[in-house]
PALUMKOL-843835 format. One record per residue (C-alpha): x, y, z. Coordinates in pm, 1 decimal. Each point is the difference from the previous one (the first is absolute). Layout:
// PALUMKOL-843835
{site {X, Y, Z}}
...
// end
This chain:
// PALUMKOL-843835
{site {-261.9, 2008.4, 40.5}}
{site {-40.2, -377.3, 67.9}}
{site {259.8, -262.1, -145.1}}
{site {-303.6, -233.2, -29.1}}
{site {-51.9, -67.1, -359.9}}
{site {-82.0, -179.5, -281.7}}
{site {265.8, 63.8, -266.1}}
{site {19.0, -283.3, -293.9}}
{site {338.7, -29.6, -35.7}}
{site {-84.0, -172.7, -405.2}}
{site {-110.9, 369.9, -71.4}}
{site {78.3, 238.8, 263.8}}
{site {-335.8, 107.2, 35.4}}
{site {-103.6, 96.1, 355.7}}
{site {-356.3, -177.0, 43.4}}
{site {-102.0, 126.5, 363.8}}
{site {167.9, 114.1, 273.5}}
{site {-139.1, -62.6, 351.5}}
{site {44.4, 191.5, 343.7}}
{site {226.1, -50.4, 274.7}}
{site {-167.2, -87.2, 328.2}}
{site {-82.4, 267.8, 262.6}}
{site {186.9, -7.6, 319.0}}
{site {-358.6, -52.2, 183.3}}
{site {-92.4, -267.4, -268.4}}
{site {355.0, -230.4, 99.5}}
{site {-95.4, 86.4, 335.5}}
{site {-391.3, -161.7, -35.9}}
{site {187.7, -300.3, -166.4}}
{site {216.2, -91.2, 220.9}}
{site {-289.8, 46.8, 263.6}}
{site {-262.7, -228.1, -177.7}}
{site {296.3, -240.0, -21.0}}
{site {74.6, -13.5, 351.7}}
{site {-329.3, -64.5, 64.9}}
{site {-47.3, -224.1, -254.6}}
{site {263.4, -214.0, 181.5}}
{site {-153.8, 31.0, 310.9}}
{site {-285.5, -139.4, -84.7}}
{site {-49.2, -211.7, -313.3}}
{site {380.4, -76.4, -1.2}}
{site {2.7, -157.5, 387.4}}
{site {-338.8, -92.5, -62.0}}
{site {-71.6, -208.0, -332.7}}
{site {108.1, -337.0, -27.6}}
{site {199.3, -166.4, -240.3}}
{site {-282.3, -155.6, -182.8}}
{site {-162.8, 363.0, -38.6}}
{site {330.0, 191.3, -164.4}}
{site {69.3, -313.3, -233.8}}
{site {-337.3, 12.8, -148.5}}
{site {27.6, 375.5, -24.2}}
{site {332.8, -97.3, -157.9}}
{site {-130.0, -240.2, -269.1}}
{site {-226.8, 275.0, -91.5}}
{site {278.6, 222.3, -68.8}}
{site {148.8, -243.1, -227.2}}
{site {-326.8, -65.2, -177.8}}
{site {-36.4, 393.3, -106.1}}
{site {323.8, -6.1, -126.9}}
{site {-61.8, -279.2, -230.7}}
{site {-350.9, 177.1, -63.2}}
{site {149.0, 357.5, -121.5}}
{site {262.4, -167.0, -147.6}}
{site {7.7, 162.8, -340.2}}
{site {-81.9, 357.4, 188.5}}
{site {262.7, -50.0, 242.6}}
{site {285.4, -73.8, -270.8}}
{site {-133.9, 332.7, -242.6}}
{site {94.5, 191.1, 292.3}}
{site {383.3, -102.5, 104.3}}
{site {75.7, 0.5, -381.2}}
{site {-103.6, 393.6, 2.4}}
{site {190.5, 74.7, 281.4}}
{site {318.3, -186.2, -30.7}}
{site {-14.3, -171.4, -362.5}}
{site {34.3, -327.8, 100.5}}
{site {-126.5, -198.9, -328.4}}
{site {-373.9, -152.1, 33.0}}
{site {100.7, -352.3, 41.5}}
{site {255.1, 66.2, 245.8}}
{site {-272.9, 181.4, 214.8}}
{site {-305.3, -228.8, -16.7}}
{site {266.9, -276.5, 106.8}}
{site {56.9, 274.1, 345.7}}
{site {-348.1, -23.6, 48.8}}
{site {-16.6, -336.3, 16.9}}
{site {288.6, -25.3, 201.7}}
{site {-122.3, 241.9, 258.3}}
{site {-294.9, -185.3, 47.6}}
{site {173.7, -357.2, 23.7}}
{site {223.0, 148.8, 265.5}}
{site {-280.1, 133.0, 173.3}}
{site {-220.8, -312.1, -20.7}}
{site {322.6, -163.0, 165.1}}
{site {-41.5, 164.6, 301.3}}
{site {-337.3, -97.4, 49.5}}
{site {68.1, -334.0, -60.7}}
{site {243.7, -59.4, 228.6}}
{site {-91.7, 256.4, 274.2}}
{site {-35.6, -274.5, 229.6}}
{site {398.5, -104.1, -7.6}}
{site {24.2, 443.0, 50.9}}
{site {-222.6, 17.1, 297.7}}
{site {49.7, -341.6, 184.4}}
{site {183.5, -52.8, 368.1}}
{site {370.7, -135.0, -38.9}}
{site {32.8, -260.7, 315.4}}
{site {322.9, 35.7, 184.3}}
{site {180.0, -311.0, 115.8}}
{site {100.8, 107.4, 404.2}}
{site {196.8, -150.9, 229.4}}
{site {-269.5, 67.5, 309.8}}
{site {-342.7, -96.8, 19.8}}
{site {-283.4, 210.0, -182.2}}
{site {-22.4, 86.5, -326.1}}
{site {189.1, 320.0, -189.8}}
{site {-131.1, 115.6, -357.7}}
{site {82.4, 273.8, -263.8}}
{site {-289.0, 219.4, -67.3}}
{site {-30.6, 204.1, -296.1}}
{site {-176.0, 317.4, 0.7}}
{site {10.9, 330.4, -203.2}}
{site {171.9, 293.2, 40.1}}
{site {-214.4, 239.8, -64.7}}
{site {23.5, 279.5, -279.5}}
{site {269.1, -45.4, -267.5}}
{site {95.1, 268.5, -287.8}}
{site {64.2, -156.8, -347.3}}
{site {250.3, 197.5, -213.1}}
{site {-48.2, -186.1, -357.5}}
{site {165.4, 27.5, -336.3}}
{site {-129.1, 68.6, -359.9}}
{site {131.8, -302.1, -188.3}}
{site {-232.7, -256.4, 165.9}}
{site {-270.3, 222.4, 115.5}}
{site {-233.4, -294.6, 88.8}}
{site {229.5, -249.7, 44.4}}
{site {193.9, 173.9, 253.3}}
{site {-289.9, 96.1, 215.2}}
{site {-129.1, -344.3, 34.3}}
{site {272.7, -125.9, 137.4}}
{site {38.4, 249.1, 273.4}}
{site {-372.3, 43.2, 89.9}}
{site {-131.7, -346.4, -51.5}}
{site {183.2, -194.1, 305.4}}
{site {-58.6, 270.6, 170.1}}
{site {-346.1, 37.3, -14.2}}
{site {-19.3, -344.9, 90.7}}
{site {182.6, 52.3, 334.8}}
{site {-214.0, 332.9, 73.5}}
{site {231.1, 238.9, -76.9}}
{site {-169.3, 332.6, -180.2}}
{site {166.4, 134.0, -307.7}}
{site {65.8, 366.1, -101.1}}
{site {149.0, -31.0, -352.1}}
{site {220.6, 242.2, -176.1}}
{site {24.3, -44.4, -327.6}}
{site {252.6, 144.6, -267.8}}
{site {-120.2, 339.1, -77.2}}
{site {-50.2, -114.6, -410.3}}
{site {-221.8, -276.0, 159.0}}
{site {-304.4, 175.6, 120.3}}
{site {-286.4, -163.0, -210.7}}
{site {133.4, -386.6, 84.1}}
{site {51.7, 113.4, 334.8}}
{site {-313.1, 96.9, -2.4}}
{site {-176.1, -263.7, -135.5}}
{site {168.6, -255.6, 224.4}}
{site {-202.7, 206.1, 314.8}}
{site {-257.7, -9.7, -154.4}}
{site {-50.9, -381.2, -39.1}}
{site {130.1, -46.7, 365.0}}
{site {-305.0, 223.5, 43.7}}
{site {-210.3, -173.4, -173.5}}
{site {105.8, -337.5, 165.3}}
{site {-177.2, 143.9, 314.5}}
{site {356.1, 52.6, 135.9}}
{site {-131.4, 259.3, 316.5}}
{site {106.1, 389.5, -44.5}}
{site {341.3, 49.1, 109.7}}
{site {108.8, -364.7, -85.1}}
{site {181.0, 102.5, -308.4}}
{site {38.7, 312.9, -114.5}}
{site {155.6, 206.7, -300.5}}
{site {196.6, 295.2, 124.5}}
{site {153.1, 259.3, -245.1}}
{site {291.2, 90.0, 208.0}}
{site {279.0, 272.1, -63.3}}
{site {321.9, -168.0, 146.4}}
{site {-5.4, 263.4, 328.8}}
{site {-316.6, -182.1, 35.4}}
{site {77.9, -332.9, -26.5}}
{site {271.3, 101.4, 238.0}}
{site {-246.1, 137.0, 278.8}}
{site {-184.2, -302.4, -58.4}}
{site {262.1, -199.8, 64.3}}
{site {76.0, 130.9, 328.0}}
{site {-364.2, -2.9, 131.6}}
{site {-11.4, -157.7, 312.5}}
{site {-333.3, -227.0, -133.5}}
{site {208.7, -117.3, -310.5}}
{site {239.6, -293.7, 81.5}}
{site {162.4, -83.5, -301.6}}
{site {90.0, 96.2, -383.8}}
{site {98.8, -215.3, -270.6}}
{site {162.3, 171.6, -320.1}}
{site {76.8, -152.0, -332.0}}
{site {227.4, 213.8, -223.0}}
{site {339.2, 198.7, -84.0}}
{site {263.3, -75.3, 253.3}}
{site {-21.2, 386.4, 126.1}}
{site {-328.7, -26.0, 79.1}}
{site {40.8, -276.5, 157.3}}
{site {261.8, 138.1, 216.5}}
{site {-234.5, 356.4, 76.5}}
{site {-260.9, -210.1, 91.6}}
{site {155.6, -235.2, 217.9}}
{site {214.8, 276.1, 184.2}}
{site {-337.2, 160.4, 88.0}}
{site {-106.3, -315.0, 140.4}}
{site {296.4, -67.4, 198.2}}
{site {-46.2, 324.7, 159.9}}
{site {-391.8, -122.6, 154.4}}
{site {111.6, -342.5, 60.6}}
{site {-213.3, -119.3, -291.3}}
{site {66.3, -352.0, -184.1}}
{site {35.1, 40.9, -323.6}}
{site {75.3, -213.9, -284.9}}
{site {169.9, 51.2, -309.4}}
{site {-14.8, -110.5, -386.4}}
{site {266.7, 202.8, -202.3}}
{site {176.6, -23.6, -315.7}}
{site {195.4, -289.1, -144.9}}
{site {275.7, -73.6, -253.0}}
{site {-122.7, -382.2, -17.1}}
{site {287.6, -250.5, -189.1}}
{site {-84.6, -256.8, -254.2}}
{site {240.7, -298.3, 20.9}}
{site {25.6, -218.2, -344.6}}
{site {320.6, -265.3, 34.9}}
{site {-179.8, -221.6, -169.9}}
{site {-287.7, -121.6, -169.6}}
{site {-211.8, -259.2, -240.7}}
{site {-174.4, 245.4, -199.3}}
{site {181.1, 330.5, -35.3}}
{site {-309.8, 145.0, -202.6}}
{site {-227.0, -68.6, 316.6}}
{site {281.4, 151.7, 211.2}}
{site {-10.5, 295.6, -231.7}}
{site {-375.5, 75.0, 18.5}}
{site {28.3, -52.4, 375.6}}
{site {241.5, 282.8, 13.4}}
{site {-177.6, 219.2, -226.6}}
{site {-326.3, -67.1, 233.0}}
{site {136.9, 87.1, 317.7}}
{site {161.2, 307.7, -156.2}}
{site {-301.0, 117.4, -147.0}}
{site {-289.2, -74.3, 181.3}}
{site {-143.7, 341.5, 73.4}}
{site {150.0, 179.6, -241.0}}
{site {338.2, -68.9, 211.2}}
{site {-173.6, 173.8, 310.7}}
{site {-4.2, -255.1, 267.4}}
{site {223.6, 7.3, 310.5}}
{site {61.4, -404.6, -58.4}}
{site {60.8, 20.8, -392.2}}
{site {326.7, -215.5, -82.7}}
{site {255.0, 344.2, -75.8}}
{site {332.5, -178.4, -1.1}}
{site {35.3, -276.7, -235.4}}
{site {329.6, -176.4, 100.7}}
{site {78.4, -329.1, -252.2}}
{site {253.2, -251.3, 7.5}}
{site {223.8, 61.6, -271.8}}
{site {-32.8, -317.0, -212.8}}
{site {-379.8, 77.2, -53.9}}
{site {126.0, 425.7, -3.5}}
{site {41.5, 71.4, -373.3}}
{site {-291.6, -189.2, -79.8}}
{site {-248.2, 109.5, 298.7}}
{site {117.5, 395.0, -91.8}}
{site {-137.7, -17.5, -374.1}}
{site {-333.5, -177.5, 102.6}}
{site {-91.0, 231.4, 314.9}}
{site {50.2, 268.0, -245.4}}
{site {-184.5, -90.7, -302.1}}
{site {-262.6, -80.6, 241.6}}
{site {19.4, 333.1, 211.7}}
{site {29.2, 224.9, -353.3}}
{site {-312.1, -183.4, -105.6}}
{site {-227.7, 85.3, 270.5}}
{site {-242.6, 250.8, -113.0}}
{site {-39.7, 295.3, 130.8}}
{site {-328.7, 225.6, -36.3}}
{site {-373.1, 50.6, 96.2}}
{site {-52.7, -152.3, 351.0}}
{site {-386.8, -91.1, -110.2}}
{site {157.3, -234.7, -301.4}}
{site {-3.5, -332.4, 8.8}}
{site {358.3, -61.6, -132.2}}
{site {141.4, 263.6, 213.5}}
{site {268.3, -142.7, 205.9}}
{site {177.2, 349.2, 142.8}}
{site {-242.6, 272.4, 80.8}}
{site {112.3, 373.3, 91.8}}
{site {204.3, 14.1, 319.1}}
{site {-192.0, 130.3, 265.2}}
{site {55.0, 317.3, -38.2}}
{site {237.7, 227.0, -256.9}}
{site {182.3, 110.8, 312.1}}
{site {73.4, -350.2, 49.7}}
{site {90.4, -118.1, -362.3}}
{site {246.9, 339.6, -21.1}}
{site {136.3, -163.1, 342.7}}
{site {116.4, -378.1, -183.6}}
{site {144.0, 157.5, -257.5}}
{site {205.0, 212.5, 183.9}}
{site {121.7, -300.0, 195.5}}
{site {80.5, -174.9, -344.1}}
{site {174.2, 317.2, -150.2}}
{site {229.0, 17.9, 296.5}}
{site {78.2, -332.6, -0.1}}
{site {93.1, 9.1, -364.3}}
{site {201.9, 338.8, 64.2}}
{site {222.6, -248.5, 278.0}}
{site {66.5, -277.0, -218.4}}
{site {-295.9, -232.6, -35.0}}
{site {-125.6, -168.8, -352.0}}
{site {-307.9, 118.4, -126.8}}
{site {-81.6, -357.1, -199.9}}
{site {-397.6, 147.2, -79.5}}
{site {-251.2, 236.6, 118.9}}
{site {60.8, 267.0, 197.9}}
{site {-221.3, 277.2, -244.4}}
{site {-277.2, 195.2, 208.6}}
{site {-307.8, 103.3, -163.0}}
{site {-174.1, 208.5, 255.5}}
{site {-114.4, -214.2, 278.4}}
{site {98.2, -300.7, -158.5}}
{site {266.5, -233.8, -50.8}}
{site {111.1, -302.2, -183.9}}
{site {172.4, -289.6, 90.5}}
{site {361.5, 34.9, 90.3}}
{site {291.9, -178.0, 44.5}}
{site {329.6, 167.6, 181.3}}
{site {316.5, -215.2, 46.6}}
{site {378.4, 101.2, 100.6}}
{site {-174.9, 103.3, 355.9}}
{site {309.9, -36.4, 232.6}}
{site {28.5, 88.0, 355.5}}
{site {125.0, 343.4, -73.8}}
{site {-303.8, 105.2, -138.4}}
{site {-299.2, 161.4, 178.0}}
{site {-222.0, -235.5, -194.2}}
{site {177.4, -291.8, 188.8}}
{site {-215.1, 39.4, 298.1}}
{site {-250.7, 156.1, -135.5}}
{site {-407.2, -85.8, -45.2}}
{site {-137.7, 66.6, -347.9}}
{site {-350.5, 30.9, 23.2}}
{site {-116.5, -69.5, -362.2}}
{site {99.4, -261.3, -289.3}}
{site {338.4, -4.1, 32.7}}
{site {236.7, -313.0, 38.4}}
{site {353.6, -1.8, 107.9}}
{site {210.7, -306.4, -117.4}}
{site {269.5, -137.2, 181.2}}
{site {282.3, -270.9, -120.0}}
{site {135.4, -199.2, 318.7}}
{site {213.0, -269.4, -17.4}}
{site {-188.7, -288.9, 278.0}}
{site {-195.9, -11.7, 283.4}}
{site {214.2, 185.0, 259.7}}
{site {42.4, 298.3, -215.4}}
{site {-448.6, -23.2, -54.3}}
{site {-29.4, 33.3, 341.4}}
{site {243.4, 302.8, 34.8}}
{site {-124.9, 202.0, -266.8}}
{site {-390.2, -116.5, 119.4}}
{site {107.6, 179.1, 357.9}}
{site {175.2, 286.6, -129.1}}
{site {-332.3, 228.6, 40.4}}
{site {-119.3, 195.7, 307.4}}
{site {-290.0, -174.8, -83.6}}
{site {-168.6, -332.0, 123.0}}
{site {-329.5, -45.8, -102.9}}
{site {-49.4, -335.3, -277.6}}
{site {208.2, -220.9, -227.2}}
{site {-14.0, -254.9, -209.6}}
{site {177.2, -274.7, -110.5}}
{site {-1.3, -232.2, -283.6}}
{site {224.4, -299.2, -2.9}}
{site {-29.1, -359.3, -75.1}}
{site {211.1, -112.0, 292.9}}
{site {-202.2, -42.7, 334.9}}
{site {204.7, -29.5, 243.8}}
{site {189.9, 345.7, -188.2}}
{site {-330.4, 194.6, 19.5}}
{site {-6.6, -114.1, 390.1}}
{site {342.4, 154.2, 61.6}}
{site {-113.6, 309.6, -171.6}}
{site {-327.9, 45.4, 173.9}}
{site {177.6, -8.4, 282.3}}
{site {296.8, 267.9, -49.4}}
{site {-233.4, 222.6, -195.6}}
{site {-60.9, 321.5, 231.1}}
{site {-395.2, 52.9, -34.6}}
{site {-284.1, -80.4, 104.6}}
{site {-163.6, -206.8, -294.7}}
{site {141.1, -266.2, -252.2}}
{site {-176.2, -162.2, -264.5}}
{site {180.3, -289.6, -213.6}}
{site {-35.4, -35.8, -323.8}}
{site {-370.9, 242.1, 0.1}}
{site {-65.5, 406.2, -37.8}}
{site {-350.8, 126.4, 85.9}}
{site {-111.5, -280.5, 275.0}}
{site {-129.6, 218.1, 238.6}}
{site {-295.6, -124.4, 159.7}}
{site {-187.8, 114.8, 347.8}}
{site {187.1, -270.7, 220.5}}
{site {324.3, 105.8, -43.0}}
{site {149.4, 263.2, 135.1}}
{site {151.0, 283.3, -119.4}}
{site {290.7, 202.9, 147.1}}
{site {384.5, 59.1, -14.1}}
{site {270.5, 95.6, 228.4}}
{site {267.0, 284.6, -66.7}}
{site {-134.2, 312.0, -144.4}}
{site {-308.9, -178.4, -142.7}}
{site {-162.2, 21.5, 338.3}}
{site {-76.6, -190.4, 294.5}}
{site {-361.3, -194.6, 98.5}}
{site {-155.2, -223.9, -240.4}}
{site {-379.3, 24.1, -166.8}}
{site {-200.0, -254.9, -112.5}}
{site {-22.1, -324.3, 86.4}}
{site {-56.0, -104.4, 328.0}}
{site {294.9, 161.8, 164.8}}
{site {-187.4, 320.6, -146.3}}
{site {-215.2, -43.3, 288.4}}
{site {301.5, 4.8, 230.4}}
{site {80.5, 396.8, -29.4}}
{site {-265.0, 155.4, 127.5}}
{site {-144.0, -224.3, 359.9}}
{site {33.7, 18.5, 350.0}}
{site {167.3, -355.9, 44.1}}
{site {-174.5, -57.8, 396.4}}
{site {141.4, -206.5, 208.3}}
{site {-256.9, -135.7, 174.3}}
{site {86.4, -244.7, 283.6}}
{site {-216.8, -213.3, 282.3}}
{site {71.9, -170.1, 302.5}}
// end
């Protein structure tokens, strides 16, 4: 029986189910990719794969409304939240195209001797795509967009409750005029994805997801000699010493906690305040997080759909029981009604506690009191984690000292939710190692040449 399926978590109904590939089937696919490299991939120029590019961007934008329908059915995220993916996806895609020239160009070396010495980029060849559920679009733009651009080819496996979107996104490659083998959708059972993996014509896999697959993956890759790169989990800190507008600082927290219905590797997890603005910053953040509404993801005042999955909401509040059961403060939430649940609040989390280091993936905030700066930074390193922060501070030269001490590998000051194609996105730690998106993205997966004349 395959683990591909459609199962809407807001009702529990299975809607489809899909089939696993056939060993002969990953076998064509990784074929038609090779050759796809081989020829369009070494072949094409820049120019060609931007413009096939823009037209992958377009056909997002196009099936917009179709494209949105479909994530909310398989993973509930609510209908705004999803038509804003879509539109993501196809800025970050667009991205690449536009700057495919800065991707593809010659780096001059300065030398010592005479002659000239340049850095050539050039593709790899054929990459596997592990991807998530909670950004099904989003996360496979990132990956296969600067990719594409370089001439890499692209077999993409998707979470196994992501079959239609993963679907649909092959299908507009397709459609762009992408050639067969380019980019393809591969239901793989994980001893698949492992023999792919270690397929002499593959070169490289990129995985976004739990920490232990993560580590399975990248274990398999070590094994072939296969670069891989990495985009885990995260426990990301949210610094507030001080502030202008504690309301604003409030909603900030409440959107970086949120967004996603709390499912997002980068959500703000660890709110650690200052404890003049404590007391005060407590009562707001949860007012505001007991007042998000939970319910139909097709609703237009639905802030928290369903988790993804009732596996995954029975998960959270497992974490929150325990946590509760060692000594931490339930202040609200923390009720699950099948697959979903509310806004919650936990604080009392010390370093004894499981829920310490910890991810919870879902709408619940842990509160910390600290007493300055130093102890901020402590407790915002205290996770196995390293993936983003932020902090929010009135003092410059105080949110330079904490950018720099902070262990990860994003900071935003005084802003949630300002991801945007040109910056990259990574962490260091257990969060993973490489970075995607941006034009370091483009970095990951190319033969750097060295390419020197007399």
């Amino acid at each position: 029986m395959s683990d591909y399926a459609v199962v809407n978590p807001a009702t529990g109904e299975t809607l489809a189910t899909y089939p696993t590939a056939t060993d002969a089937e990953v076998d064509a696919a990784i074929a038609a990719a090779d050759a796809a490299y081989r020829s369009w991939g070494r072949t094409s120029s820049p120019a060609e794969r931007a413009e096939l590019l823009r037209t992958v961007a377009r056909l997002h934008r196009e099936r917009r409304d179709e494209l949105a329908a479909i994530i909310v059915r398989e993973m509930g995220k609510p209908l705004a939240a999803a038509e804003g993916e879509v539109d993501f996806a196809a800025d970050i895609t667009e991205y690449y195209a536009d700057h495919i020239d800065k991707i593809t160009a010659d780096v001059p070396l300065d030398i010592d001797g005479d002659g000239t010495a340049v850095i050539r980029k050039a593709p790899l060849g054929v990459l596997l795509g592990i991807m998530p559920w909670n950004f099904p679009y989003y996360q496979v733009a990132r990956f296969a967009a600067p990719n594409l651009a370089l001439g890499n080819t692209i077999l993409l496996k998707h979470a196994p409750q992501c079959p239609e979107s993963a679907a649909a996104i092959a299908q507009m490659y397709a459609d762009a005029g992408f050639p067969e083998g380019a980019y393809a959708d591969v239901r793989l059972t994980n001893d698949q994805a492992a023999a792919v993996i270690a397929d002499r014509r593959v070169q490289g896999v990129s995985v976004t997801g739990s920490e232990r697959a993560g580590a399975a993956v990248a274990e398999i890759a070590g094994r072939h000699l296969k670069k891989v790169a990495l985009e885990l989990g995260g426990s990301d800190p949210f610094i507030l010493l001080s502030t202008d507008d504690l309301d604003a600082a409030v909603q900030a927290a409440v959107d970086a906690r949120l967004d996603n219905t709390g499912q997002s590797c980068n959500a703000a997890k660890r709110f650690i305040v200052g404890d003049d603005l404590y007391d005060a910053f407590l009562e707001k953040f949860t007012a505001a997080m007991a007042a998000a509404s939970v319910g139909d993801p097709f609703a237009e005042d639905t802030v928290l759909g369903p988790l993804s999955s009732l596996a995954a909401a029975e998960r959270l509040a497992a974490q929150v029981d325990a946590a509760v059961a060692a000594g931490a403060t339930l202040v609200t939430g923390g009720t699950r009604d099948g697959a979903f649940y509310p806004g919650t609040v936990l604080t009392g989390v010390t370093p004894e506690m499981d829920a310490y280091r910890e991810e919870f993936f879902g709408p619940v905030g842990v509160v910390y009191r600290v007493s300055g700066e130093e102890e901020a930074i402590e407790v915002a390193n205290a996770t196995p984690f390293g993936l983003g922060s932020y902090v929010f501070t009135t003092d410059a030269e105080q949110a330079e000292r904490i950018a720099d001490k902070i262990e990860a590998g994003m900071v935003y000051v005084n802003v949630v939710l300002a991801d945007e194609p040109a910056l990259p996105f990574g962490g260091v730690k257990r969060s993973g190692t490489g970075r995607e998106m941006g034009l370091l993205a483009a970095d990951e997966f190319v033969n750097k040449k060295l390419i020197r004349v007399a």
